[in-house]
KOLKOL-760219 format. One record per residue (C-alpha): residue number from 0; residue in one letter; x, z, y. Coordinates in pm, 1 decimal, always signed. Layout:
% residues N
    n  res        c1        c3        c2
  NUM    A         X         Z         Y
...
END
This chain:
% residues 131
    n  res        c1        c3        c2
    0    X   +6351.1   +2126.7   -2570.9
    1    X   +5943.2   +2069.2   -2508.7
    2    X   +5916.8   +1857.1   -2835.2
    3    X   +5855.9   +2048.2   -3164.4
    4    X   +5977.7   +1919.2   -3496.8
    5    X   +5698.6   +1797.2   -3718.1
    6    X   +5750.0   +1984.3   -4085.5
    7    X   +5702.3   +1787.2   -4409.8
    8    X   +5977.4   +1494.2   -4462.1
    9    X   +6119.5   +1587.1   -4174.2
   10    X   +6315.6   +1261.9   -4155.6
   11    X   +6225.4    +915.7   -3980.6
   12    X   +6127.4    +582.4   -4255.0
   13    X   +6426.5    +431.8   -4012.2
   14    X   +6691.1    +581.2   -4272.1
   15    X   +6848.1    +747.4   -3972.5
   16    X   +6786.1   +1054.3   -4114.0
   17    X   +6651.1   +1165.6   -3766.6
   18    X   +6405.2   +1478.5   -3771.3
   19    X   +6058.5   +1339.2   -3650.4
   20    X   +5954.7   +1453.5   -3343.9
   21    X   +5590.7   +1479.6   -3165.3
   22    X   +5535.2   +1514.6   -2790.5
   23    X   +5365.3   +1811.2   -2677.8
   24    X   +5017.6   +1733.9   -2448.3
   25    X   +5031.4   +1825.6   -2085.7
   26    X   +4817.1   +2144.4   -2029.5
   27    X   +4472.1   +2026.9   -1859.2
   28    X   +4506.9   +2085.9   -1466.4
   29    X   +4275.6   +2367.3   -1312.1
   30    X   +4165.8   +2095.2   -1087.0
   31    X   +4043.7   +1916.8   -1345.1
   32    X   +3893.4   +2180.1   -1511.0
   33    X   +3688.4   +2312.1   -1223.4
   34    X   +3518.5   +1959.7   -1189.2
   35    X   +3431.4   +2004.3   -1576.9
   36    X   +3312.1   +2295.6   -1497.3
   37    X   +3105.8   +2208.7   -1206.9
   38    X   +2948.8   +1900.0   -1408.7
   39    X   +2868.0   +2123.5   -1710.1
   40    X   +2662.3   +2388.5   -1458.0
   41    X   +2503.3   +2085.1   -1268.5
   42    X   +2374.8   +1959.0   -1579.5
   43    X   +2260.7   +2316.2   -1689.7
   44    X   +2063.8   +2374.6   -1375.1
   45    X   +1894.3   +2046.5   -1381.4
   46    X   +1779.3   +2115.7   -1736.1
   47    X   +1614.2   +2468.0   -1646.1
   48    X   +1471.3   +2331.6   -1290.6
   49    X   +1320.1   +2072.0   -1538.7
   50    X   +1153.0   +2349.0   -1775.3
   51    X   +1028.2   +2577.0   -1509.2
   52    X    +868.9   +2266.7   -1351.9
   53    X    +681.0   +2200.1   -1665.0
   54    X    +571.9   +2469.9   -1736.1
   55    X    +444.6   +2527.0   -1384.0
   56    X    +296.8   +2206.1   -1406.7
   57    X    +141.3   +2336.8   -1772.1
   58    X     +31.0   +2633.2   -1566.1
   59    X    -133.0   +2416.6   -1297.3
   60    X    -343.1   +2157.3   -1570.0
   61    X    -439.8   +2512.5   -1759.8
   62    X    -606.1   +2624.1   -1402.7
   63    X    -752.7   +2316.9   -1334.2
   64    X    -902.0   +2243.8   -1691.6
   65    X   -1087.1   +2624.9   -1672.0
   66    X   -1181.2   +2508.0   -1295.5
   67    X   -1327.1   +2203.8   -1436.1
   68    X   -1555.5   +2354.0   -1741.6
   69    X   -1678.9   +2596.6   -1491.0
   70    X   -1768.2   +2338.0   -1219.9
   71    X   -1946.4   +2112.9   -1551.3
   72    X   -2129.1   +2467.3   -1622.9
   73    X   -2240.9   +2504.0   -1289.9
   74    X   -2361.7   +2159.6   -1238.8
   75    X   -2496.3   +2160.8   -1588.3
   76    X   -2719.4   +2491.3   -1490.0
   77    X   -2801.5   +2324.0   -1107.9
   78    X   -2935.7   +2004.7   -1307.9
   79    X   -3197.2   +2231.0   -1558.9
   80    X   -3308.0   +2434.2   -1257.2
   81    X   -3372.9   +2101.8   -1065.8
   82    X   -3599.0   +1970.4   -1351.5
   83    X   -3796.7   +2265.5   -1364.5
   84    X   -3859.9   +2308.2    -999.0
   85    X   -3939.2   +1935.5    -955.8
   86    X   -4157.7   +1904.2   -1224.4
   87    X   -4512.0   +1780.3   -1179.7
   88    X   -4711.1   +2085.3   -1290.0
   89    X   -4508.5   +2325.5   -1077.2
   90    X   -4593.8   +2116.3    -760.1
   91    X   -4964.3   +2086.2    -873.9
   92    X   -4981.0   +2466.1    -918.8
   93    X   -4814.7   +2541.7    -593.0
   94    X   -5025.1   +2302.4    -410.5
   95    X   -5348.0   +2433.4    -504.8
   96    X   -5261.9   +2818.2    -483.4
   97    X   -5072.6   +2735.7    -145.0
   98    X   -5196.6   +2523.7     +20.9
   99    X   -5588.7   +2436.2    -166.9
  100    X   -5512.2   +2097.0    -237.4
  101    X   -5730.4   +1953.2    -557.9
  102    X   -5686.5   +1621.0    -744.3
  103    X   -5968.9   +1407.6    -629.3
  104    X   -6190.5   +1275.0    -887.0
  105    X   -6242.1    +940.8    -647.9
  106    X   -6081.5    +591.1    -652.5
  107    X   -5960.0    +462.1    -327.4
  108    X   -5973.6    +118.7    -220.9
  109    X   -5827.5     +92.2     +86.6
  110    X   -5640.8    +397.9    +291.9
  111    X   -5754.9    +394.8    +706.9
  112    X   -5457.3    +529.4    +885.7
  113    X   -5516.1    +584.6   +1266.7
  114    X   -5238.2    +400.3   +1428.2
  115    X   -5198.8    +633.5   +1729.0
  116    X   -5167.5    +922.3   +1499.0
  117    X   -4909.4    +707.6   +1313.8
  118    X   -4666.6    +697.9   +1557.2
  119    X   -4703.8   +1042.2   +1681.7
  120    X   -4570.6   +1094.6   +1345.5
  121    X   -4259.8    +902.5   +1305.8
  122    X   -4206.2   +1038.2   +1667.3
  123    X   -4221.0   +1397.3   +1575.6
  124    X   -4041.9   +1346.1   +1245.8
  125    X   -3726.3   +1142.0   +1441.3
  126    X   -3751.0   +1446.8   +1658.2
  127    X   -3710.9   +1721.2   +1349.8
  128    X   -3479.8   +1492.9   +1217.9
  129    X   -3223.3   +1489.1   +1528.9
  130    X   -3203.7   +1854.2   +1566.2
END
């Protein structure tokens, strides 16, 4: 017989005087098993693809965050070096040594500007511009 006898009363409430008996559980197929199996490592490999993809991703926002600081250091400097060599005094100083140019100490009223010489101008300054 498959059944075993369960020990204690051994007899049934029924009066019968019958030994109780419990029904063995069918073994669990290999079939079944396999699929278990297969679920259990799906799931596994899921989690871990999910780690190593944050922590590349932790990897990537790391890089990026240095890249950025640098970048705002760089800018930072390129901002200070553009005050100082657009400031006022430098261009005064480099226009007199350079080139002799002096403040003048008159007022102008009114500005003549030759109007041929004008347009030669903007005509040689579209030209410079285009190349």
């Amino acid at each position: 017989m498959s059944d075993e006898i369960v020990r204690g009363e051994g007899r049934n409430d029924d009066g019968g005087g019958a030994p109780i008996k419990k029904a063995k559980r069918p073994p669990i197929s290999v079939s079944k098993f396999i699929v278990a199996l297969a679920g259990l490592v799906i799931v596994l490999l899921v989690i871990v693809n999910d780690s190593v993809t944050v922590d590349r991703l932790v990897s990537d926002i790391s890089s990026i965050d240095s890249t950025y600081k640098e970048m705002r250091f760089r800018n930072d400097s390129l901002q200070a070096e553009l005050k100082k060599l657009s400031s006022s005094e430098r261009i005064t100083k480099i226009g007199a040594e350079k080139l002799g140019l002096v403040y003048s100490s008159q007022t102008l009223d009114e500005i003549a500007v030759d109007k041929d010489k004008l347009d030669d101008a903007k005509q040689t300054d579209a030209r410079d511009t285009a190349k």
